[in-house]
N, CA, C and O of each residue as an XYZ file, in Angstrom:
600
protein
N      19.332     -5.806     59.536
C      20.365     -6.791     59.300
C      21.564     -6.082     58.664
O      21.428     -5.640     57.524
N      22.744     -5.936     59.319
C      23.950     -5.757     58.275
C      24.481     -6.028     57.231
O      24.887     -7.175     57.049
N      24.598     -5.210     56.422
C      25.029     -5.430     55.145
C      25.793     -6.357     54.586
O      25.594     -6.922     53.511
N      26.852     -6.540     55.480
C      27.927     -7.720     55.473
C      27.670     -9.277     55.485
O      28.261    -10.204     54.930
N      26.413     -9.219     56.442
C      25.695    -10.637     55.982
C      24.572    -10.715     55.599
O      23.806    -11.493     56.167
N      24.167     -9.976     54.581
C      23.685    -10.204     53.175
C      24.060    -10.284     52.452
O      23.277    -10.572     51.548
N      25.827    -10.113     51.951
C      26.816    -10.251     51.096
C      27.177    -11.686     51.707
O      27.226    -12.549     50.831
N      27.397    -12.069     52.786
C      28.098    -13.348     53.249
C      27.260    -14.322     53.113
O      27.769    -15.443     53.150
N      25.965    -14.253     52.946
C      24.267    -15.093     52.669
C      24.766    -15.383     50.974
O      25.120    -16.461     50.494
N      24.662    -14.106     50.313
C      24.744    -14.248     49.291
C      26.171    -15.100     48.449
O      26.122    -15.767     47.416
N      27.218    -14.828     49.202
C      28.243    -15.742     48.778
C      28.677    -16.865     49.097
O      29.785    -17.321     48.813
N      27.587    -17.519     49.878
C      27.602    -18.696     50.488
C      26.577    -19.411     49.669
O      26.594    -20.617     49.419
N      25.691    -18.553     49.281
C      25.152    -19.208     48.237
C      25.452    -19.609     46.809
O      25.000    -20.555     46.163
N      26.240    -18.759     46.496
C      27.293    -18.979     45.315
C      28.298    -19.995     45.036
O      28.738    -20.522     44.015
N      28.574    -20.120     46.642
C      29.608    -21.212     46.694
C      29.078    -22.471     46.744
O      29.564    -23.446     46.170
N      28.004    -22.472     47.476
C      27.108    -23.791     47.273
C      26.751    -24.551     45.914
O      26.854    -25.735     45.593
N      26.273    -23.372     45.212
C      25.998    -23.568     44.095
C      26.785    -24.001     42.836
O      26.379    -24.662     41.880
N      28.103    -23.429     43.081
C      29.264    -24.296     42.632
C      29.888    -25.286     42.579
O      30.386    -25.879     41.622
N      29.862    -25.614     44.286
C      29.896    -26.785     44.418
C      28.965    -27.986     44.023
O      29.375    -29.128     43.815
N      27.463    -27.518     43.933
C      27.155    -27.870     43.474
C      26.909    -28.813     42.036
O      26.508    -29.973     41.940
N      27.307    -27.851     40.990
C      27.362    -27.633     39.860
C      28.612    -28.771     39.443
O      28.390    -29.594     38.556
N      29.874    -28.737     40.130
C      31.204    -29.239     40.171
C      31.137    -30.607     40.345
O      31.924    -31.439     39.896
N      29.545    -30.912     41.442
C      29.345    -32.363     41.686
C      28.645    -33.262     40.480
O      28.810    -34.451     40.210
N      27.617    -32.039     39.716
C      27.193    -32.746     38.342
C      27.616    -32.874     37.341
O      27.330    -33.751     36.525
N      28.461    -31.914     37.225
C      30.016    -31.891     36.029
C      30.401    -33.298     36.154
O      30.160    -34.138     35.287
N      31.232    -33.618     37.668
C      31.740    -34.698     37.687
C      31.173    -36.334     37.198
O      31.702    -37.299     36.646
N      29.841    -36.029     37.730
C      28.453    -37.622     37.654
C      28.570    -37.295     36.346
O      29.153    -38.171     35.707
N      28.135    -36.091     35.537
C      28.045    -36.350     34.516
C      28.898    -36.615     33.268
O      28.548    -36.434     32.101
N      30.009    -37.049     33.685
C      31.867    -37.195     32.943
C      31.922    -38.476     33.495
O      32.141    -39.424     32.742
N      31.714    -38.702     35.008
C      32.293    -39.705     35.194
C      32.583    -41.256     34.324
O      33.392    -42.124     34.653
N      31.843    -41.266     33.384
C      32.066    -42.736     32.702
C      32.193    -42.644     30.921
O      31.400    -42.586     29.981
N      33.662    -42.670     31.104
C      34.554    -42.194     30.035
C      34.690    -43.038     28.055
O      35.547    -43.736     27.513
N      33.709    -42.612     27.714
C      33.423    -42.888     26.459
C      31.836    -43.562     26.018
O      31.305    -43.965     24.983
N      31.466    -43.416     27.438
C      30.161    -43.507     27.240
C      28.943    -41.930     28.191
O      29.090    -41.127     29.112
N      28.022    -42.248     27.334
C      27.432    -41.220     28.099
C      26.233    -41.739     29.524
O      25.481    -42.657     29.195
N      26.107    -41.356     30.577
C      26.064    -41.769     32.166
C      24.383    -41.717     31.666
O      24.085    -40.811     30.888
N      23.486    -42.512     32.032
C      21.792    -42.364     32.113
C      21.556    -41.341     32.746
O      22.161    -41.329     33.819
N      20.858    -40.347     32.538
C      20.112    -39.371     33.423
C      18.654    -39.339     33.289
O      17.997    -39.369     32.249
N      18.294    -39.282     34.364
C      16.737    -39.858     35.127
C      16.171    -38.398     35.263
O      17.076    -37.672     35.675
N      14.965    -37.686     35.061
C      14.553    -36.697     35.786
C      13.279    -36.744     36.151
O      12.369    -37.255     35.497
N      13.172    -36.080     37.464
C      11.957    -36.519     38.392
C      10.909    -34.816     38.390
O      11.367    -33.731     38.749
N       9.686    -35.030     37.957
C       9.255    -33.606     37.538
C       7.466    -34.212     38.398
O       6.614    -34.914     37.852
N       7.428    -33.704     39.623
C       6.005    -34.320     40.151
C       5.575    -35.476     40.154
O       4.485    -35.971     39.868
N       7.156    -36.131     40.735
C       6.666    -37.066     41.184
C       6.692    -38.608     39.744
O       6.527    -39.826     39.677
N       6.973    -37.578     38.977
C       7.325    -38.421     37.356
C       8.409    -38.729     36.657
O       9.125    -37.943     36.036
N       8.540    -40.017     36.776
C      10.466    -40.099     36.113
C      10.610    -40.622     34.681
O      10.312    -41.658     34.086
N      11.255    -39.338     34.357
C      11.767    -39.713     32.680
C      13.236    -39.485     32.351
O      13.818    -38.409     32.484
N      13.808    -40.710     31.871
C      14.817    -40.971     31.335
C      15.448    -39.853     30.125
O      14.561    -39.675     29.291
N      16.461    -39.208     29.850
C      16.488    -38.360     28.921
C      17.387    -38.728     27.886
O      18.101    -39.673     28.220
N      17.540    -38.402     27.024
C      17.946    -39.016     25.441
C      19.107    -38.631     25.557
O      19.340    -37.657     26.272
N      20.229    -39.360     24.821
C      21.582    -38.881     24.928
C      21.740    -37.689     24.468
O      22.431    -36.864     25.065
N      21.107    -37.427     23.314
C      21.084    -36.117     23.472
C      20.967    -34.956     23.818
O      21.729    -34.084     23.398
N      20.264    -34.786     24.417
C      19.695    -33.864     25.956
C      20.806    -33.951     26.662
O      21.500    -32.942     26.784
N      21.357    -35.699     27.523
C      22.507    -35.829     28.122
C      23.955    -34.767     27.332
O      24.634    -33.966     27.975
N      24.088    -35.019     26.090
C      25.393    -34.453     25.717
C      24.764    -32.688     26.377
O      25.092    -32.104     27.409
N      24.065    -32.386     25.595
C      23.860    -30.792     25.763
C      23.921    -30.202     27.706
O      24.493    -29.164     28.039
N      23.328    -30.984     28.538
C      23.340    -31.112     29.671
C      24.887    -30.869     30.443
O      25.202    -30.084     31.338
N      25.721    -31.926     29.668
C      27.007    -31.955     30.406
C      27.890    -30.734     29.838
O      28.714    -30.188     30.572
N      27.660    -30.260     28.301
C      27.832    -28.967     28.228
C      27.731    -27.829     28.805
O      28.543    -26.910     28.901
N      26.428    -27.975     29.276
C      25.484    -26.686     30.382
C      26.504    -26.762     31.503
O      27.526    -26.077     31.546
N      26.173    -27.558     32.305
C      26.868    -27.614     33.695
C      27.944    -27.533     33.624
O      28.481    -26.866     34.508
N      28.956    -28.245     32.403
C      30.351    -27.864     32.309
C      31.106    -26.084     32.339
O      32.144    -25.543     32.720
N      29.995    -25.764     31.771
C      30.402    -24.303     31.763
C      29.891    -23.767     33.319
O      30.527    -23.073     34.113
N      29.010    -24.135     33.408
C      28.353    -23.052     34.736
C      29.257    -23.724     36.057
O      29.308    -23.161     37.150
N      29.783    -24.702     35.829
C      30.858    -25.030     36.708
C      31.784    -24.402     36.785
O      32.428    -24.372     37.833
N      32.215    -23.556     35.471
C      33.915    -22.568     35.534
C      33.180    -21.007     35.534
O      33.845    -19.986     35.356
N      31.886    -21.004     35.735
C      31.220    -19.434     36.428
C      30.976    -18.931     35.104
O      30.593    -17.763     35.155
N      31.059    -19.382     33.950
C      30.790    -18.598     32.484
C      29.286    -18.742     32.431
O      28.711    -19.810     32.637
N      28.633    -17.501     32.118
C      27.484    -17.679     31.625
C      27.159    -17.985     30.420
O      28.035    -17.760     29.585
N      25.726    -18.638     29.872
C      24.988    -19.717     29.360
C      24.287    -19.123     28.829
O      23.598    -18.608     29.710
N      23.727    -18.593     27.296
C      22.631    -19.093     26.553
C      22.618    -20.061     25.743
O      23.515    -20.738     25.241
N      21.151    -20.064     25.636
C      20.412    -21.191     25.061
C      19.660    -20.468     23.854
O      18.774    -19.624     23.983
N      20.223    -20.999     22.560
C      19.429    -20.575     21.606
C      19.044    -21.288     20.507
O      19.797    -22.255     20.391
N      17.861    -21.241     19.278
C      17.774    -22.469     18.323
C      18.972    -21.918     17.051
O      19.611    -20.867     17.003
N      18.956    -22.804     16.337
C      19.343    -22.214     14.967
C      18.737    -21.405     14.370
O      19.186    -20.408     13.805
N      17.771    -21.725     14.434
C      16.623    -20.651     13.602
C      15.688    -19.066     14.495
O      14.856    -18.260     14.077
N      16.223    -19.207     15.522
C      16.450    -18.352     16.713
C      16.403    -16.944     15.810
O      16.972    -16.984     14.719
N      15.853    -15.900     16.153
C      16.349    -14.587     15.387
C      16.866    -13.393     16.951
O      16.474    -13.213     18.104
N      17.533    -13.053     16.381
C      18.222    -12.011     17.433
C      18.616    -10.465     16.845
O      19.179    -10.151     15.797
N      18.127     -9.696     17.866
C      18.493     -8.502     17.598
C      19.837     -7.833     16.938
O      20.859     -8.494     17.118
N      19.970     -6.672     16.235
C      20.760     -5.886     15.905
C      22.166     -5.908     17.619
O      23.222     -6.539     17.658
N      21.825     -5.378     18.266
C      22.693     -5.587     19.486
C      22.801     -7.283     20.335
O      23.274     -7.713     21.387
N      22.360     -7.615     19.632
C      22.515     -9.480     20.631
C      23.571     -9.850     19.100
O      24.740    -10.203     19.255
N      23.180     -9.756     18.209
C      24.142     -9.839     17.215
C      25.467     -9.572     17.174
O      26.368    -10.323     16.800
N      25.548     -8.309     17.635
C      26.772     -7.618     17.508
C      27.532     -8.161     19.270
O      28.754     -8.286     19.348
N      26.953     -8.332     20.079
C      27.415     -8.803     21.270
C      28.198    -10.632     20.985
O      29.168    -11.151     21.537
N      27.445    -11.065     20.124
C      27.706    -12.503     19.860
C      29.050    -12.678     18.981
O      29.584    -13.778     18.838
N      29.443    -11.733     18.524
C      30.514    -11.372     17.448
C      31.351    -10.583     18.438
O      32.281    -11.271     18.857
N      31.330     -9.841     18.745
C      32.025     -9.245     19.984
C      32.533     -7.834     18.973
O      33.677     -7.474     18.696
N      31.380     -7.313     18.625
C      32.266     -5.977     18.023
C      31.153     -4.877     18.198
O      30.775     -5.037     19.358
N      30.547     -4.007     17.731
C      30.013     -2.732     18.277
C      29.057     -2.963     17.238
O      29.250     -3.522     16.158
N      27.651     -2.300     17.845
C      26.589     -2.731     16.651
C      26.403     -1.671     15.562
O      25.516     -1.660     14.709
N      27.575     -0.612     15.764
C      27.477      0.042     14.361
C      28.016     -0.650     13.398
O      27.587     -0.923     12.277
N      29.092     -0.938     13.978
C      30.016     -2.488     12.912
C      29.084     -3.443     12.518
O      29.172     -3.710     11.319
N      28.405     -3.918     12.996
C      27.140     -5.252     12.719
C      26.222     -4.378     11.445
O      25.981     -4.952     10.384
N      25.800     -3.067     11.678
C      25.279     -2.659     10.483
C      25.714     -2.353      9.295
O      25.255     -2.465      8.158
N      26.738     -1.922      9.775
C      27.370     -1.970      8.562
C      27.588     -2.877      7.523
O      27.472     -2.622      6.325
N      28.109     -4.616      8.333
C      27.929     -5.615      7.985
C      26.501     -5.627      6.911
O      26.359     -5.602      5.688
N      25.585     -5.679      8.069
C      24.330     -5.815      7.147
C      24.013     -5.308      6.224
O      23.235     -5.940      5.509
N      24.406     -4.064      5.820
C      24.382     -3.070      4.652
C      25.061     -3.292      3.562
O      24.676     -2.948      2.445
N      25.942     -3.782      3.763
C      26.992     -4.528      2.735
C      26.512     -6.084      1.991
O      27.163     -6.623      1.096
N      25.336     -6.594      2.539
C      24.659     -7.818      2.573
C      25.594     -8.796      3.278
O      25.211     -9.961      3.165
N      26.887     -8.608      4.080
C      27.508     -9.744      4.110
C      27.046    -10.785      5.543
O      27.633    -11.762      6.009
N      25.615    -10.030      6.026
C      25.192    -11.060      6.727
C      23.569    -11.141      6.486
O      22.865    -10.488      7.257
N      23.076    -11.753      5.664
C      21.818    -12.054      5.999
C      20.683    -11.509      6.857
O      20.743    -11.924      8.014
N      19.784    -10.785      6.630
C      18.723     -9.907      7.548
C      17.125    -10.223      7.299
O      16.931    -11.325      6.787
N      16.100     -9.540      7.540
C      15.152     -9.176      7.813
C      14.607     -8.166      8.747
O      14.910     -7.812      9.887
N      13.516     -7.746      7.712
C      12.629     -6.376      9.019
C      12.126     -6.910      9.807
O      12.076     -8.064      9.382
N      11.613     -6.880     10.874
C      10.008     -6.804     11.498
C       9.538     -5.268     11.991
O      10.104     -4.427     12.690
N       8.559     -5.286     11.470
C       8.509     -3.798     11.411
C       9.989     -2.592     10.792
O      10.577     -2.492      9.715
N      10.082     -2.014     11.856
C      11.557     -1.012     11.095
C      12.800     -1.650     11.719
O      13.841     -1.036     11.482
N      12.925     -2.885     12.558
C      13.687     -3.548     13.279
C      14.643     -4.653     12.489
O      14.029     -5.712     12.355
N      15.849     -4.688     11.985
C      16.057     -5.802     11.739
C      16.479     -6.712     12.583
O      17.027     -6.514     13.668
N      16.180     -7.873     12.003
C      16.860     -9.196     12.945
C      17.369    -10.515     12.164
O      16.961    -11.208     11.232
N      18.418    -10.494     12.990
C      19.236    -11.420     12.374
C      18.912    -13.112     12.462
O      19.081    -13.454     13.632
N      18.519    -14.229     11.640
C      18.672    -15.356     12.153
C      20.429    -16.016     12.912
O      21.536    -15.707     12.470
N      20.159    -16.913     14.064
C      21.398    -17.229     14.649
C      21.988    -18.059     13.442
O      23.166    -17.806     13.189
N      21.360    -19.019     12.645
C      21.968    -19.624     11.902
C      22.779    -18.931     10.489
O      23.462    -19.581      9.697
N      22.597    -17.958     10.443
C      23.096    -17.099      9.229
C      24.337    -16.292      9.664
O      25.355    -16.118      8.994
N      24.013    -15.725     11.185
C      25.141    -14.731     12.062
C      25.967    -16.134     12.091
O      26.679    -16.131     11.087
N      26.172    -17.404     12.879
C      27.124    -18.505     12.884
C      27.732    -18.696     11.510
O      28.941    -18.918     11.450
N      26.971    -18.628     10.335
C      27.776    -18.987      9.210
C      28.611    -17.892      8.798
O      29.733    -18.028      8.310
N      27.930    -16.627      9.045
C      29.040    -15.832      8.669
C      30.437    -15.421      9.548
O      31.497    -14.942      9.145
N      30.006    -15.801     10.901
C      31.427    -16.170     11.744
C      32.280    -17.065     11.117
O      33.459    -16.824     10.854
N      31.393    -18.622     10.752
C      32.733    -19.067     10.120
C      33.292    -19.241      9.201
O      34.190    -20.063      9.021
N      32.737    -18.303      8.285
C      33.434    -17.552      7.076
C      35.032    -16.433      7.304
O      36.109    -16.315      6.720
N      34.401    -15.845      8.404
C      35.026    -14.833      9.022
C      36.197    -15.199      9.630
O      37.266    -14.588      9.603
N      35.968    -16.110     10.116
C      37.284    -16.784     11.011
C      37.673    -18.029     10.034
O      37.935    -18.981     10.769
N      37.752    -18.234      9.265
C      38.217    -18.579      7.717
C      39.263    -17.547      6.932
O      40.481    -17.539      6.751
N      38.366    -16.849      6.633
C      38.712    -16.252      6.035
C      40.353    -15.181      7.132
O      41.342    -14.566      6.734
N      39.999    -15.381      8.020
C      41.110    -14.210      8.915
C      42.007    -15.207      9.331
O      43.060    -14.771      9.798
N      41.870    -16.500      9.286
C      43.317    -17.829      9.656
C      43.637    -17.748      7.965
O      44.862    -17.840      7.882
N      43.281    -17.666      7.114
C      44.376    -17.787      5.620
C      44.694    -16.561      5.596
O      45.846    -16.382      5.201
N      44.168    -15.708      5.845
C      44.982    -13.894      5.902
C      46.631    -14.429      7.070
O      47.808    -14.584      6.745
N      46.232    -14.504      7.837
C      47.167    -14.753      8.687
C      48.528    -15.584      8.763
O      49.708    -15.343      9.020
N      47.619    -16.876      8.343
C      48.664    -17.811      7.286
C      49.614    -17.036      6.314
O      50.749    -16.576      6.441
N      49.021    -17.060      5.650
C      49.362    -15.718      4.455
C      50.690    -14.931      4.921
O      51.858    -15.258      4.713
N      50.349    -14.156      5.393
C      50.873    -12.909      6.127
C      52.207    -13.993      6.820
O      53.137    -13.188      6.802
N      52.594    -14.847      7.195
C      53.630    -15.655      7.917
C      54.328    -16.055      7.267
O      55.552    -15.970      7.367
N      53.420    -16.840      6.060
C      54.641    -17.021      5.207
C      55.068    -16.343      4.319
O      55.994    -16.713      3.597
N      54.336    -14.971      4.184
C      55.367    -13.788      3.526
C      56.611    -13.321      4.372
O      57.593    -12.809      3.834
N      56.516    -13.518      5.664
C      57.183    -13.141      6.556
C      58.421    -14.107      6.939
O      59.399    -13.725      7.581
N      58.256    -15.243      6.513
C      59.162    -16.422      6.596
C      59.796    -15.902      4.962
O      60.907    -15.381      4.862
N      59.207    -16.061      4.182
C      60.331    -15.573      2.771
C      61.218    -14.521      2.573
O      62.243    -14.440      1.897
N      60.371    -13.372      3.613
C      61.091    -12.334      3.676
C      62.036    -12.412      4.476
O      62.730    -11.401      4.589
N      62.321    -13.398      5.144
C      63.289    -13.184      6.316
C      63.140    -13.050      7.509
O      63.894    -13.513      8.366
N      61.670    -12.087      7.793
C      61.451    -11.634      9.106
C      61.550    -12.444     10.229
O      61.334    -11.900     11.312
N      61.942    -14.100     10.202
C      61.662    -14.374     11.052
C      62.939    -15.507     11.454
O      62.984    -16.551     10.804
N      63.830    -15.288     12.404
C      65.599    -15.965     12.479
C      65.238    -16.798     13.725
O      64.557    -16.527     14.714
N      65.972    -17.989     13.324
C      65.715    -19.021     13.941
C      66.747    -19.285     14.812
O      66.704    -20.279     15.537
């Protein structure tokens, strides 16, 4: 089989799948300030799912509708030294360092540390706190000083 349509298989499947995805985005928006019943059928067995499930659901598909990929994780979730530093978006020597400094919360297992998700989230939004009043800051020194003509 040529290569070309195993790439054209494969991107036809992609597109399907989008479209797909675009059609449950929509059902699942469609009714505006309330959230839509969703039914799921698992062998033949139908169970109704909790709005909550529903909210998280229309989240899911909302994203996988604009092609962004999706995890799924708990709060209490623990994640590696590098899933850490990927989730923060900076290099995992930077993440240790962090940790060394105590300014994020750790544990061993074995010689491994790992981070809980709920401790890495709080210290993001410390972080991004703390870097919008730096910034603030920094503007309106810049407005007193002049730097900035209207």
């Amino acid at each position: 089989m040529p290569s070309h349509a195993v790439s054209r298989r494969a991107h036809d499947s992609v597109e399907e799948e989008r479209r797909s995805l675009s059609r449950a985005e929509q059902l699942l928006r469609s009714r505006r300030g309330t959230l839509p019943k969703v039914t799921m059928e698992v062998e033949g067995q139908q169970v109704e799912l909790p709005d909550s499930a529903v909210q998280h659901l229309q989240r899911l598909v909302s994203r996988l509708a604009r092609g962004q990929e999706v995890a799924v994780f708990t709060p209490q979730e623990s994640l590696t030294t590098q899933e850490a530093a990927e989730l923060l978006h900076v290099s995992r020597p930077y993440l240790i360092g962090l940790l060394d400094k105590g300014l994020i919360p750790y544990y061993r297992l074995r010689s491994h540390r790992r981070i809980r998700l709920e401790d890495l989230l709080a210290f993001r939004e410390r972080f991004d706190a703390e870097r919008h009043a730096a910034l603030d800051e920094l503007s309106r020194l810049s407005q007193e000083a002049g730097l900035y003509d209207e």
